[in-house]
N, C-alpha and C positions, 0 to 999 in steps of 0.2 A: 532149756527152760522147761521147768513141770508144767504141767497141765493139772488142775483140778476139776475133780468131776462134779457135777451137779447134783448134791443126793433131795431127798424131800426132806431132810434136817436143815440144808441152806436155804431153799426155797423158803420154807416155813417161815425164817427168820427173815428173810429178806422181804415176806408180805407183809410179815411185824413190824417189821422198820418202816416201813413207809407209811402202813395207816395211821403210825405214832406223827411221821413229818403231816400226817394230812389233819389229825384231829390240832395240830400247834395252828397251823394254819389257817384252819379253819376258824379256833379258838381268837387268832391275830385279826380275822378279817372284821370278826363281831365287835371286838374290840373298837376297829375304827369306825366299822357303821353306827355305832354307838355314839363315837366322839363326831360325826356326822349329822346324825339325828338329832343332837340334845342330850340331857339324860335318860335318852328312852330308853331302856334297857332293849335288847332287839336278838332273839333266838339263832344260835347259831346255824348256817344252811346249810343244809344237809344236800346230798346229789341228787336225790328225788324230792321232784316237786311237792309242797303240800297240798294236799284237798280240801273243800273246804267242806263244812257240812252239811247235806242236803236241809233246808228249810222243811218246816211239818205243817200240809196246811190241812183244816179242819174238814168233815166230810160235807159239812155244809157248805165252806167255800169254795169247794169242787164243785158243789150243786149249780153252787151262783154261777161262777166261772161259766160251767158247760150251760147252762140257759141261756148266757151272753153271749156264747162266740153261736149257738145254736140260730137267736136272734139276727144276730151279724148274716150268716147264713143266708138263714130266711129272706132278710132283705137283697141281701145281694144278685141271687137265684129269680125274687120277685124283677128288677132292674132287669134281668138279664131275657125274659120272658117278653118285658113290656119292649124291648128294643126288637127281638126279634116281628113282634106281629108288626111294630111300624115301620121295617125295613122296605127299600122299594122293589117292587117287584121286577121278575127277572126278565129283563129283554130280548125279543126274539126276534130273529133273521127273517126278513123279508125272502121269497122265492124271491121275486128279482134282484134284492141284491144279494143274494147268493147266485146269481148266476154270471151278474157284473163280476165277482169275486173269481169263480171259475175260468170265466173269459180272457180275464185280464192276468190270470198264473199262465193259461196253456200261452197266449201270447207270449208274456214271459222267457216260461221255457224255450217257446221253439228260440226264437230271437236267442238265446241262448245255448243252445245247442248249431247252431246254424256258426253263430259262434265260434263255439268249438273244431269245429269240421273245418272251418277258411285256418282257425290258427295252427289246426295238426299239419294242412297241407302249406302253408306257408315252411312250417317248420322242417319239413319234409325236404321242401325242394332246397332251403338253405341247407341244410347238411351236407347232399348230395353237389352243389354246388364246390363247395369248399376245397374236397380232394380235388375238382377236376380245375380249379382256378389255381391251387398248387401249384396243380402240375405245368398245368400252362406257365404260370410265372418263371418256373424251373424252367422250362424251357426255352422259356424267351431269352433267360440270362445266358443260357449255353450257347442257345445262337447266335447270339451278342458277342460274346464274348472270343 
C-alpha cells in the first residue's frame, strides 16, 4: 500500500474545505435561529464573541457622577467617625484578678504535670511487667505439662 505524503498544497486545500463546511453551517444555523426568532433576520455567529460599544458620556456627567459617589463618600467616612467616638471603652484587668488568673494556671499546670509523672511511671512498670508474666506463664505450662 502507497503512502502519500503530506505537502503544504494538501494542507492548504484541506483548510479550504473545511472553512467552506463551517461558513454552510454556519449560514444553516442562522437560517433556523431565524425560523426561531420570527422573521427577525439574526447575524450569522461567528467564533469570537461580539463587543458591544463602549457608551460616550459627557464631561459634565462625569462631573455629576464623581460629585455623587464623592458625596456617598463623605457620608459614609462621616458614619464611620461618629461610631468610632461612641464605642465603649476598653476594659482593664484588675491586679487581683490577674493574679486569681495566675494562681489558678500554675495550679493548673502542676495538677497536671503531677499528672504526667504517675501516668509515665504507671506505663513504665506495665511494660516491664509484661515480659516477666510471659515468661512466667511459659513456664507454668512446661511445668505442667
Amino acid at each position: 500500500m502507497q503512502t502519500r505524503q503530506l505537502t503544504a498544497e494538501i494542507l492548504d486545500a484541506a483548510i479550504e474545505g473545511f472553512e467552506a463546511r463551517k461558513l454552510r453551517i454556519d449560514e444553516q444555523i442562522a437560517q433556523v435561529r431565524q425560523l426561531l426568532n420570527g422573521d427577525r433576520p439574526v447575524a450569522a455567529s461567528t467564533s469570537e464573541p461580539q463587543k458591544q460599544p463602549r457608551r460616550k458620556m459627557s464631561a459634565a456627567t462625569r462631573k455629576r457622577m464623581g460629585e455623587a459617589q464623592r458625596k456617598r463618600w463623605a457620608t459614609k467616612s462621616d458614619a464611620e467617625t461618629a461610631s468610632k467616638t461612641t464605642a465603649k471603652p476598653k476594659r482593664k484587668l484588675s491586679a487581683a484578678g490577674r493574679a486569681a488568673i495566675v494562681a489558678a494556671l500554675k495550679k493548673r499546670w502542676a495538677a497536671k504535670k503531677a499528672g504526667l509523672a504517675v501516668a509515665k511511671k504507671a506505663v513504665a512498670k506495665k511494660a516491664a511487667p509484661r515480659k516477666a508474666v510471659a515468661k512466667k506463664a511459659a513456664a507454668n505450662e512446661m511445668a505442667a505439662a
